[in-house]
Backbone as ProteinMPNN parsed JSONL, in Angstrom:
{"seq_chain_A": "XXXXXXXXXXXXXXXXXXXXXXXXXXXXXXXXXXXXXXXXXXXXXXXXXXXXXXXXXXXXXXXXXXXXXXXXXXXXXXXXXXXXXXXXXXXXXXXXXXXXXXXXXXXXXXXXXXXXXXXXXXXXXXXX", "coords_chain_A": {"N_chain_A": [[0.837, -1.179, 0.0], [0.669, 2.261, -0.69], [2.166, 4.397, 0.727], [0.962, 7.712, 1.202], [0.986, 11.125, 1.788], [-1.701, 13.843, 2.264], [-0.892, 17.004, 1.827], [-0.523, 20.615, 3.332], [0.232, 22.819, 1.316], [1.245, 25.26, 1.578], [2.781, 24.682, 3.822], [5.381, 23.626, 2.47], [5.568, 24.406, 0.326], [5.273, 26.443, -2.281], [3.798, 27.951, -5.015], [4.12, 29.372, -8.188], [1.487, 31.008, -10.337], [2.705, 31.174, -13.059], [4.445, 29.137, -13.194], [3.01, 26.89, -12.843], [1.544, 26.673, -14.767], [3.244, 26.089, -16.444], [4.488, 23.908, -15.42], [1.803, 22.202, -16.344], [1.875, 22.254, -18.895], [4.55, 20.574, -19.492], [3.462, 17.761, -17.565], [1.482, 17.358, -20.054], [2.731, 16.301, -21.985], [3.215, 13.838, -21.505], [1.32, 11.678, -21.385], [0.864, 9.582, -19.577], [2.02, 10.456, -16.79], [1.22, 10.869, -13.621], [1.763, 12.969, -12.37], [4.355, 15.324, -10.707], [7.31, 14.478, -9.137], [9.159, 15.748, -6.451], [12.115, 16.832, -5.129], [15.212, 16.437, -3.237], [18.989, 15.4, -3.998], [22.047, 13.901, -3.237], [24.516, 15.637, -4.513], [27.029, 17.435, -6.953], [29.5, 20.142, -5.945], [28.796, 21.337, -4.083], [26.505, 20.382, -2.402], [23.48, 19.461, -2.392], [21.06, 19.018, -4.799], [18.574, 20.0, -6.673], [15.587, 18.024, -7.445], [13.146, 17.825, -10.08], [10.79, 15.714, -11.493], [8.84, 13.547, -13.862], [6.471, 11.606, -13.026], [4.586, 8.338, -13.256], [3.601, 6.819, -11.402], [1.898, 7.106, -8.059], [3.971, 7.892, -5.976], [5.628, 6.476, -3.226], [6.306, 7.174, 0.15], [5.883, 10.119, -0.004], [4.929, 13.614, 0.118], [1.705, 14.503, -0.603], [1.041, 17.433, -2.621], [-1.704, 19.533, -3.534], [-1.908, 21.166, -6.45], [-3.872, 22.316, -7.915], [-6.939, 20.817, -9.607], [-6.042, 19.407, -11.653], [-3.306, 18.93, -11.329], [-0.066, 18.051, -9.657], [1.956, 17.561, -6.918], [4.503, 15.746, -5.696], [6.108, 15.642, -3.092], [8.91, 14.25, -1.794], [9.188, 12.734, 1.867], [11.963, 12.575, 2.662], [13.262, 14.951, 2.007], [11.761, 17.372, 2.548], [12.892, 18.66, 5.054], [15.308, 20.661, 3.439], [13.606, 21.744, 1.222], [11.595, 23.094, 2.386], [9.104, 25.291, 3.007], [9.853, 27.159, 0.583], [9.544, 28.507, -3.26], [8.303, 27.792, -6.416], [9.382, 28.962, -9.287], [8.742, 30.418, -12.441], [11.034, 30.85, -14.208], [12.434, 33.127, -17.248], [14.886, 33.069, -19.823], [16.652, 34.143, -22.172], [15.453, 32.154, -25.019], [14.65, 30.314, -23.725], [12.607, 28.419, -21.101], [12.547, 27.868, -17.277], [12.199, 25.897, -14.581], [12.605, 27.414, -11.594], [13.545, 27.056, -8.05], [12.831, 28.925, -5.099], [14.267, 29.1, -2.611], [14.571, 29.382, 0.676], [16.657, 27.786, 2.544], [18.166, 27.568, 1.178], [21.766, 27.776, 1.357], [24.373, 28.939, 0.084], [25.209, 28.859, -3.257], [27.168, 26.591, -5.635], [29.248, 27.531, -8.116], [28.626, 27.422, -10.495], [25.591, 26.859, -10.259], [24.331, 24.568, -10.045], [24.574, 22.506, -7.734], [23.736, 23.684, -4.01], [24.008, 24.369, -0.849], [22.635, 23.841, 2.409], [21.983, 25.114, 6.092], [23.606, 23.82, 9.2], [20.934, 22.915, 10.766], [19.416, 21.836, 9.228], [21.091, 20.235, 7.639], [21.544, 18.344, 9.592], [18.933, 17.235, 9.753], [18.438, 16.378, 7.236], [20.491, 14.251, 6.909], [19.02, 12.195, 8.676]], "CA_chain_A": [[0.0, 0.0, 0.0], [0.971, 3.516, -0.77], [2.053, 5.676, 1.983], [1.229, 9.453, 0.411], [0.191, 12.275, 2.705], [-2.192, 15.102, 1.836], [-0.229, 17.998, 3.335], [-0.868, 21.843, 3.125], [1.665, 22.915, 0.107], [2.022, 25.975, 2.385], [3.767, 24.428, 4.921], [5.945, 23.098, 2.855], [6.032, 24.704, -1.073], [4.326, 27.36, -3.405], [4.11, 27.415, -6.83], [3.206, 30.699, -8.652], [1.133, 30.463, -11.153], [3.045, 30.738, -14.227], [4.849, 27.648, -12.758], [1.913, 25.938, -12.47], [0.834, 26.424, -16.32], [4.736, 25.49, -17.496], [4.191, 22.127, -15.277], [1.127, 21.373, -17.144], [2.802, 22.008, -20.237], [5.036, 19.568, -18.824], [2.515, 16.939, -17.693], [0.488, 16.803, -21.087], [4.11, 15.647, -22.93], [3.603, 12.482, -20.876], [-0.247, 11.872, -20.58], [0.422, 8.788, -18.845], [2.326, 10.542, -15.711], [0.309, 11.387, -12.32], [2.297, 14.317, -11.157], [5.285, 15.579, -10.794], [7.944, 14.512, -8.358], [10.572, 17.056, -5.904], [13.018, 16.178, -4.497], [16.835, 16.796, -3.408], [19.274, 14.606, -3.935], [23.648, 14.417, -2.75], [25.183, 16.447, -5.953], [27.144, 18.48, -7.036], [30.269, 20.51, -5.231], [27.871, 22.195, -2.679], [26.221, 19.684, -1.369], [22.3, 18.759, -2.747], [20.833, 19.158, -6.173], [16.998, 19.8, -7.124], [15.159, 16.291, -8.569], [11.789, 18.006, -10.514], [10.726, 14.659, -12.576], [7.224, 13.732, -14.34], [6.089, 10.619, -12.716], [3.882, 7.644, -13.814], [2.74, 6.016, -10.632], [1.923, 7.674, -7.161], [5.421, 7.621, -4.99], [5.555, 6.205, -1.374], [6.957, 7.898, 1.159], [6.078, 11.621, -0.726], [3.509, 14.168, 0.674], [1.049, 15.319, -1.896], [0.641, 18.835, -3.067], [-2.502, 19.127, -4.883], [-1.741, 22.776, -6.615], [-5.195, 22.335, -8.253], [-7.567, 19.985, -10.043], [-5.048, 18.397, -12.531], [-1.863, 19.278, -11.103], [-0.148, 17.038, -8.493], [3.454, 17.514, -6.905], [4.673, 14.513, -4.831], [7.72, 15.92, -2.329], [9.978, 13.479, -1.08], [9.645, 13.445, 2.527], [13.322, 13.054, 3.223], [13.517, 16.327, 1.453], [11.289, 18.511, 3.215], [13.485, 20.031, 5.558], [15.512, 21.07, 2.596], [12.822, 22.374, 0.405], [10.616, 23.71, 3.052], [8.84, 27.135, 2.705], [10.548, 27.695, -1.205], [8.607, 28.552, -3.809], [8.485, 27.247, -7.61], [9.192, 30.208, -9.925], [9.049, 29.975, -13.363], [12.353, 31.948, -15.108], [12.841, 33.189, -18.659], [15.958, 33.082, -19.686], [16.768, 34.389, -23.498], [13.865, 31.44, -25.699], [14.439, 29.251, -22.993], [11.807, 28.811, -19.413], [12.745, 27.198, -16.726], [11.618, 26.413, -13.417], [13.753, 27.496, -10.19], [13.312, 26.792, -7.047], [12.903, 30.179, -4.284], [14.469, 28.24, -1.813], [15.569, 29.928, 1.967], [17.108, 26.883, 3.53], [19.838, 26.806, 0.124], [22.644, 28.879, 1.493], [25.168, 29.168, -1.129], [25.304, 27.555, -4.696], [28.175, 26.516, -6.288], [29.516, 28.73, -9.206], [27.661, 26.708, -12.041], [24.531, 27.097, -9.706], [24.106, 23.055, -9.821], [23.988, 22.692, -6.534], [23.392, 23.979, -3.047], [24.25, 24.004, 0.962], [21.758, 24.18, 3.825], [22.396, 25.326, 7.178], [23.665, 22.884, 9.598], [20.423, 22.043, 12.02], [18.663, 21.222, 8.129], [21.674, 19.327, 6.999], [21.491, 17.147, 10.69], [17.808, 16.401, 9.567], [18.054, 15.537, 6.128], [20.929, 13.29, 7.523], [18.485, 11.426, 9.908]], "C_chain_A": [[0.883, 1.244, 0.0], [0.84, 3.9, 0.272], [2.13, 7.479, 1.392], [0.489, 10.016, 1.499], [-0.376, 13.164, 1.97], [-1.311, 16.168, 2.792], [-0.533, 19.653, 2.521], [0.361, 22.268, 2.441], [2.016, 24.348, 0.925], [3.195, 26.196, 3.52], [5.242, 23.861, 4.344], [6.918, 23.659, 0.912], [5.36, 25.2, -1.497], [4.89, 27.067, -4.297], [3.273, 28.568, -7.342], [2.648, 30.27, -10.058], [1.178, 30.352, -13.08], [4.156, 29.609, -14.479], [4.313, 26.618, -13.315], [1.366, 25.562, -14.165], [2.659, 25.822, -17.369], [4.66, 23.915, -16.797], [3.088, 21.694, -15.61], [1.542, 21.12, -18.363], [3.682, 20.468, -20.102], [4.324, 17.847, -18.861], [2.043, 16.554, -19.28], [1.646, 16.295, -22.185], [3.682, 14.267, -22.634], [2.488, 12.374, -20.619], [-0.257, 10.504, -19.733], [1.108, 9.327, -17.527], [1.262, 10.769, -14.888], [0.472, 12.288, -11.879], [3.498, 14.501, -11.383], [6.281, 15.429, -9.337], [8.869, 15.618, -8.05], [10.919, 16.559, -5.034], [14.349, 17.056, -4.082], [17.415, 15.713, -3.02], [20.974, 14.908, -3.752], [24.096, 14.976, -4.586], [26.437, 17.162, -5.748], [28.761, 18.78, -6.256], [30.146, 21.195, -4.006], [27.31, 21.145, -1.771], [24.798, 18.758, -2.018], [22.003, 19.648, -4.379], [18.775, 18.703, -6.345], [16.58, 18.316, -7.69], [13.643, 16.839, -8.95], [11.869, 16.933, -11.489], [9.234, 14.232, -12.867], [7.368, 12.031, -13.736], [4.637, 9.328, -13.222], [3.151, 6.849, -12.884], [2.838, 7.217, -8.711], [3.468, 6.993, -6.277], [4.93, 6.831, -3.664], [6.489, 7.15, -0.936], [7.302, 9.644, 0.3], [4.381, 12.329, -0.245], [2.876, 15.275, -0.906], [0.537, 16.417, -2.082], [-0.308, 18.955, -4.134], [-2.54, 20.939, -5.584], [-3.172, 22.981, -7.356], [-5.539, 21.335, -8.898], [-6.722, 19.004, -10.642], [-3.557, 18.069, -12.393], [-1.294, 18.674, -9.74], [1.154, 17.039, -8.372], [3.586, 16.62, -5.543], [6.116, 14.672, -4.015], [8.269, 14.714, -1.827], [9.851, 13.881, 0.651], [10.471, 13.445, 3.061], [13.932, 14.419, 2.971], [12.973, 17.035, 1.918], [11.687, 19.593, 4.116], [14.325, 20.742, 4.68], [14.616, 22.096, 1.66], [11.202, 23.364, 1.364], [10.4, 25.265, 3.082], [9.71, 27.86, 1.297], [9.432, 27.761, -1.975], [8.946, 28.202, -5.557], [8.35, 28.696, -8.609], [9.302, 29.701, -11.402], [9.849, 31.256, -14.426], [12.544, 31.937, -16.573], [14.135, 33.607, -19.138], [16.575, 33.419, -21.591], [14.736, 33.478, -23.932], [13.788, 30.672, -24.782], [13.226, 29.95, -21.541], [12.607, 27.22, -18.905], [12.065, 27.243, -15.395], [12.784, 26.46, -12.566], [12.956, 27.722, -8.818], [13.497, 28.226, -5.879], [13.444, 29.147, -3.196], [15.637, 28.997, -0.563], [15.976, 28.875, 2.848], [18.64, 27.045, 2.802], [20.674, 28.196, 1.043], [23.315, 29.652, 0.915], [24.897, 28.397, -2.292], [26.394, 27.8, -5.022], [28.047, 27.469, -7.779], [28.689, 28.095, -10.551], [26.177, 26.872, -11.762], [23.606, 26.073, -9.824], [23.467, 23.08, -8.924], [24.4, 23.592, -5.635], [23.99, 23.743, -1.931], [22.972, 24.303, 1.478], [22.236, 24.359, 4.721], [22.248, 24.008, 7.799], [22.268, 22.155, 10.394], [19.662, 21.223, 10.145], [19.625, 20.033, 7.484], [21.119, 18.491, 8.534], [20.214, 16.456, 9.681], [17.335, 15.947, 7.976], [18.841, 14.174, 6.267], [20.371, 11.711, 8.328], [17.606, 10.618, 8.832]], "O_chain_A": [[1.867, 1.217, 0.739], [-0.216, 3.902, 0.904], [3.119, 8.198, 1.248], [-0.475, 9.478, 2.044], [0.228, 13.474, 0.944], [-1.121, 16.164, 4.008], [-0.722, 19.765, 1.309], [1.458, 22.082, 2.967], [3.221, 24.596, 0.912], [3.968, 27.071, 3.912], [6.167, 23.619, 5.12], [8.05, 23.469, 0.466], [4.273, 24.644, -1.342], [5.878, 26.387, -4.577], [2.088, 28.762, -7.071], [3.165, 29.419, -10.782], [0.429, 29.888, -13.94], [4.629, 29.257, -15.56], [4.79, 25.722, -14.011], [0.936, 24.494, -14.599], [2.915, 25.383, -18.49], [4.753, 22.898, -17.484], [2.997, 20.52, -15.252], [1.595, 20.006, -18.883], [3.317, 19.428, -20.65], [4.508, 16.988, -19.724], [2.28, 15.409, -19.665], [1.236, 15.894, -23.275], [3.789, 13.468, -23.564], [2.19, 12.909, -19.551], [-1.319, 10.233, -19.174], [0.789, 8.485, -16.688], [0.193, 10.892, -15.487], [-0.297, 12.763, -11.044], [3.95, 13.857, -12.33], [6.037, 16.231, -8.437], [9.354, 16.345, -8.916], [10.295, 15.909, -4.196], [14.526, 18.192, -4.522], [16.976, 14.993, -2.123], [21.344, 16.039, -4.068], [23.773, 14.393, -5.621], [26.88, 17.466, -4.641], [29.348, 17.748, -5.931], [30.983, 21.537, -3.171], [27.602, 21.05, -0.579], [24.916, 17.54, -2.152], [22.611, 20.603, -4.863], [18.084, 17.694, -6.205], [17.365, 17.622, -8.337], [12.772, 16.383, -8.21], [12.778, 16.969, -12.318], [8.4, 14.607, -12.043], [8.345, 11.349, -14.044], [3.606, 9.913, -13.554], [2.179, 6.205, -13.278], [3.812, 7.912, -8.419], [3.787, 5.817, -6.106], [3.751, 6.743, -3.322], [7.301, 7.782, -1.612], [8.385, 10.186, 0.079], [3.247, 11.851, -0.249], [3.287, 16.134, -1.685], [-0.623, 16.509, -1.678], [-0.079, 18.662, -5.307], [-3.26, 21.786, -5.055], [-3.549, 24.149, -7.264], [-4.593, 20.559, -9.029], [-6.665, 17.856, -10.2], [-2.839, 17.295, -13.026], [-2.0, 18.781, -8.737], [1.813, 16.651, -9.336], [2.895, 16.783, -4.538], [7.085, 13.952, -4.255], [7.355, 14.198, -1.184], [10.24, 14.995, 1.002], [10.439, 14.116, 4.093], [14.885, 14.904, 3.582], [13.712, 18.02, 1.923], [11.303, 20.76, 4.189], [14.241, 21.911, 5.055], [15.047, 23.229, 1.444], [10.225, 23.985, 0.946], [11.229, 26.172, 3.155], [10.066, 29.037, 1.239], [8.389, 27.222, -1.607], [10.11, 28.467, -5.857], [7.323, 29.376, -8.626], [9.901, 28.647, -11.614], [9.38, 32.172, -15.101], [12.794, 30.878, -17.148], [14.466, 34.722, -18.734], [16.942, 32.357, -22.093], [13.596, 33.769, -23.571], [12.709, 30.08, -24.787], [13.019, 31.092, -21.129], [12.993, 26.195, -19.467], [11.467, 28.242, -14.995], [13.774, 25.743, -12.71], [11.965, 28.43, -8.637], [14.676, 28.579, -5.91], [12.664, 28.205, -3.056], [16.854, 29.159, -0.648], [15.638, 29.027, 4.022], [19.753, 26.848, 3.29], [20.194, 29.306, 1.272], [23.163, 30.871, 0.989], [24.354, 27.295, -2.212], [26.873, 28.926, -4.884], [27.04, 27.932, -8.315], [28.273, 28.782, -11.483], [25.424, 27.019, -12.724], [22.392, 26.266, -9.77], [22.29, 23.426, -8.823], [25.281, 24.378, -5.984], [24.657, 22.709, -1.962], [22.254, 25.088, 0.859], [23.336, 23.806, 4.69], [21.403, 23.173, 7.477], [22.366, 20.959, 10.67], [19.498, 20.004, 10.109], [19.133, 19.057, 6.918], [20.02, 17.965, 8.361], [20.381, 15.444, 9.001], [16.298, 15.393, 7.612], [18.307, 13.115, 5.937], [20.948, 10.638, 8.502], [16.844, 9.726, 9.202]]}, "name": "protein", "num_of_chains": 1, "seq": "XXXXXXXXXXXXXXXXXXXXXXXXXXXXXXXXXXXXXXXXXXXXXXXXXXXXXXXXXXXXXXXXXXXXXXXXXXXXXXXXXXXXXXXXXXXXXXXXXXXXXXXXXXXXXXXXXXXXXXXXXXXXXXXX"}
């Protein structure tokens, strides 16, 4: 059995809403996914590294963000103290969009802007 939580995406992630219409874009590439996974994962020369990925079956152990009717983001919750209280922006960058992460836990990024640090009590508890 699936372990997924409903959890209040406030407590834990926003998503503005020209985010929200670039991850449907997203979604309808892949009409068989369910959602979209987030994550962080060891990377990098900093330390952790974003994981946004289109998913095909509901996760375990991921709390579900329902950003509205069709739209479904599945956090990791070993990642939550990491990604907690950030928000999903969506950046234009010359023809390119991307999404980036608002994220006040990252401390520094490495010079390529790969990855990330967190402060130590967030590193202990992604540790745990």
């Amino acid at each position: 059995m699936s372990s997924v939580a409903t959890f209040d995406q406030s407590e834990v992630l926003t998503v503005e809403p020209a985010a929200a219409r670039h991850l449907h874009r997203y979604l309808q590439k892949s009409p068989q996914s369910v959602g979209v996974r987030i994550g962080v994962r060891d990377s990098g020369c900093s330390g952790y590294a974003y994981v946004l990925e289109l998913t095909d079956q509901v996760p375990e152990n991921h709390l579900r963000i329902a950003v509205d009717e069709q739209l479904a983001l599945y956090v990791d919750v070993k990642s939550v103290p990491a990604l907690s209280g950030s928000c999903l922006r969506l950046v234009k960058e010359g023809l390119n969009e991307t999404i980036k992460f608002d994220n006040p836990n990252a401390g520094s990024y490495c010079g390529c802007g790969e990855s990330f640090t967190v402060n130590a009590e967030v590193e202990t508890q992604l540790g745990a």
